[in-house]
Each structure stands twice: as C-alpha cells, then as structure tokens.
C-alpha positions as CSV (number, residue, x, y, z in Angstrom):
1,X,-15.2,-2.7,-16.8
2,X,-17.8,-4.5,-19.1
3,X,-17.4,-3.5,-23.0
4,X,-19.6,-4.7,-25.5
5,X,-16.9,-4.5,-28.3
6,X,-13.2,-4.3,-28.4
7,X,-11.8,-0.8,-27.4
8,X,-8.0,0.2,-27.4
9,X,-6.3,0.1,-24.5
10,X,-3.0,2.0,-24.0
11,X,0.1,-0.2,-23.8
12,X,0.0,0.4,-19.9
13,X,-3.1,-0.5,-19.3
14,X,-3.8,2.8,-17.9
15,X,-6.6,3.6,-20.5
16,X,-9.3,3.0,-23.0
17,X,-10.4,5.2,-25.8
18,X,-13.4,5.9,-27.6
19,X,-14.0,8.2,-30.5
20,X,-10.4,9.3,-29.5
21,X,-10.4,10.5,-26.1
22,X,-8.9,8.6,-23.0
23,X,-10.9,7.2,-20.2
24,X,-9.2,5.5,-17.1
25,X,-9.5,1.8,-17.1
26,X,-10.6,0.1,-13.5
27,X,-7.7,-0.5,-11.2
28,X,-6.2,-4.3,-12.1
29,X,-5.3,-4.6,-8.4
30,X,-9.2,-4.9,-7.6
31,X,-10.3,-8.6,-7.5
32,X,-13.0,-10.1,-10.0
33,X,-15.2,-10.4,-7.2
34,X,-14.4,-7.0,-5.8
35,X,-15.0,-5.3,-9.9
36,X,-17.9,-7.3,-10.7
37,X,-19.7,-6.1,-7.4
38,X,-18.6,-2.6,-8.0
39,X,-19.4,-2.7,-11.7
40,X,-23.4,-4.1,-10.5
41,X,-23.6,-1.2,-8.2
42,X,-22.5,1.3,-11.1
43,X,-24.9,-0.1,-13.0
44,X,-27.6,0.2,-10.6
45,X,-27.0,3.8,-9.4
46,X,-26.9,4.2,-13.7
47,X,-30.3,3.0,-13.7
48,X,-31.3,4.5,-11.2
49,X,-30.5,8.1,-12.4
50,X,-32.1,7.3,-15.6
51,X,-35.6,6.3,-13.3
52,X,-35.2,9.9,-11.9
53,X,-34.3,11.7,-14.6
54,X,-37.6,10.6,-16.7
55,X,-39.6,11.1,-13.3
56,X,-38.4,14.9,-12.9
57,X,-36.8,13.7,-9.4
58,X,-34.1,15.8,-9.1
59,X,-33.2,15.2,-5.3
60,X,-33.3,11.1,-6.5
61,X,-31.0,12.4,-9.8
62,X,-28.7,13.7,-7.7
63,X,-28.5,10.6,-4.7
64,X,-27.8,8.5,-8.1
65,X,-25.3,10.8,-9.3
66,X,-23.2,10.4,-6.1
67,X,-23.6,6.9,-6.5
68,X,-22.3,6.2,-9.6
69,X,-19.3,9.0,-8.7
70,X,-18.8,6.8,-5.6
71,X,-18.8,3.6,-7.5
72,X,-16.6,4.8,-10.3
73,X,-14.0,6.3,-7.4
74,X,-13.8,2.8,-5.8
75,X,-13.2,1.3,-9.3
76,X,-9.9,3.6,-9.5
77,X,-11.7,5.4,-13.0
78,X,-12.0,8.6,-11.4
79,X,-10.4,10.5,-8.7
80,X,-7.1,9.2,-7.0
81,X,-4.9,7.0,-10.1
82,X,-4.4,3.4,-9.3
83,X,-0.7,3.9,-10.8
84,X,2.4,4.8,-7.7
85,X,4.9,5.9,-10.5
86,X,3.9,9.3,-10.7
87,X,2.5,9.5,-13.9
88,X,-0.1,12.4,-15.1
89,X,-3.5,11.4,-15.5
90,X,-4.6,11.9,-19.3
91,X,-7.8,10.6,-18.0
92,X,-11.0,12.3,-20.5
93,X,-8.1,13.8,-22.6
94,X,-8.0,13.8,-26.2
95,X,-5.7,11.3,-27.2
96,X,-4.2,13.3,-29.7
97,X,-2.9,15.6,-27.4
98,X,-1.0,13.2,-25.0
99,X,2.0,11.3,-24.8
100,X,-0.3,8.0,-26.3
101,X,-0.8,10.0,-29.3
102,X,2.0,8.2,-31.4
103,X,0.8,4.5,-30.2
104,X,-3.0,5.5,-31.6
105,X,-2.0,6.9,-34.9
106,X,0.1,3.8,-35.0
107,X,-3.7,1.8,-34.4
108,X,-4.5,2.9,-38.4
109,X,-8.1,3.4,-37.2
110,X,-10.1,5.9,-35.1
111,X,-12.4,5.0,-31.9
C-alpha cells in the first residue's frame, strides 16, 4: 500500500483510516515483491479507468474497473479478510462506530 503521508493504522494492523472511516490494509503475508507487483497493476487498471472515463468508453471503464477490483482482492483489501481469527470486517466503516473507536479518540486528532 503506497501512502503519501502518515495515516493511522489500527493496533492490529488490520486497517487504515482516513477522514475517520476504516479501510483494510494489504495482507502482510504477501511478499514485497508480490505487493509492489500488485500495487503497479492497481495502479495501472487506476489509470486506465481514468483514460476511459475522459474518453466516454464505458465498455473500457468497466474492463478497468474489474481490474482494479481484481487487483485490490489479491492484495487481501477487499473481499475474503487476510485475518483466520474470526474477526468482523470493519472494512469502509466509520470508525466511530466500531470496536477501534476508543484507540482513535485516544489519537487526539481526526484523519
């Protein structure tokens, strides 16, 4: 997961937040080698959906949409958790309204 600043992540490493919602973090069984050649493809079906969108190519839109879903999938930030203990995914949830809501109050600043 490439971040341009610092974001919170939960003290499980499960998730990130920004402007106080959740977001699953990249499985940290995956090797460098295997994220950094998932993160290029992400960030080539990204720009890729972006080419189609300005182009009005909706059939090309929608190829790049399944590619970044696919990417993100094999990452571990969306579909099946990367986690075997059972936990609920809070993935895209407030944070204020999950069990990490005391540990970001305790952060003193909102993200």
């Amino acid at each position: 997961m490439m971040k341009t600043r610092s974001l919170p992540v939960t003290p499980d490493g499960r998730y990130f937040v920004v402007r106080d919602r959740l977001w699953r973090c990249a499985n940290p069984a995956l090797s460098s080698e295997e994220r950094e050649g998932l993160v290029g493809e992400l960030m080539k079906a990204r720009r890729e959906k972006g080419v189609a969108m300005r182009a009005g190519d909706s059939a090309a839109r929608e190829k790049a949409r399944a590619a970044v879903d696919d990417a993100k999938r094999r990452l571990g930030e969306r579909g099946k958790v990367w986690w075997t203990d059972g936990a609920k995914d809070w993935n895209r949830h407030m944070v204020r309204n999950t069990p990490y809501a005391e540990w970001h109050e305790g952060l003193g600043r909102s993200t």
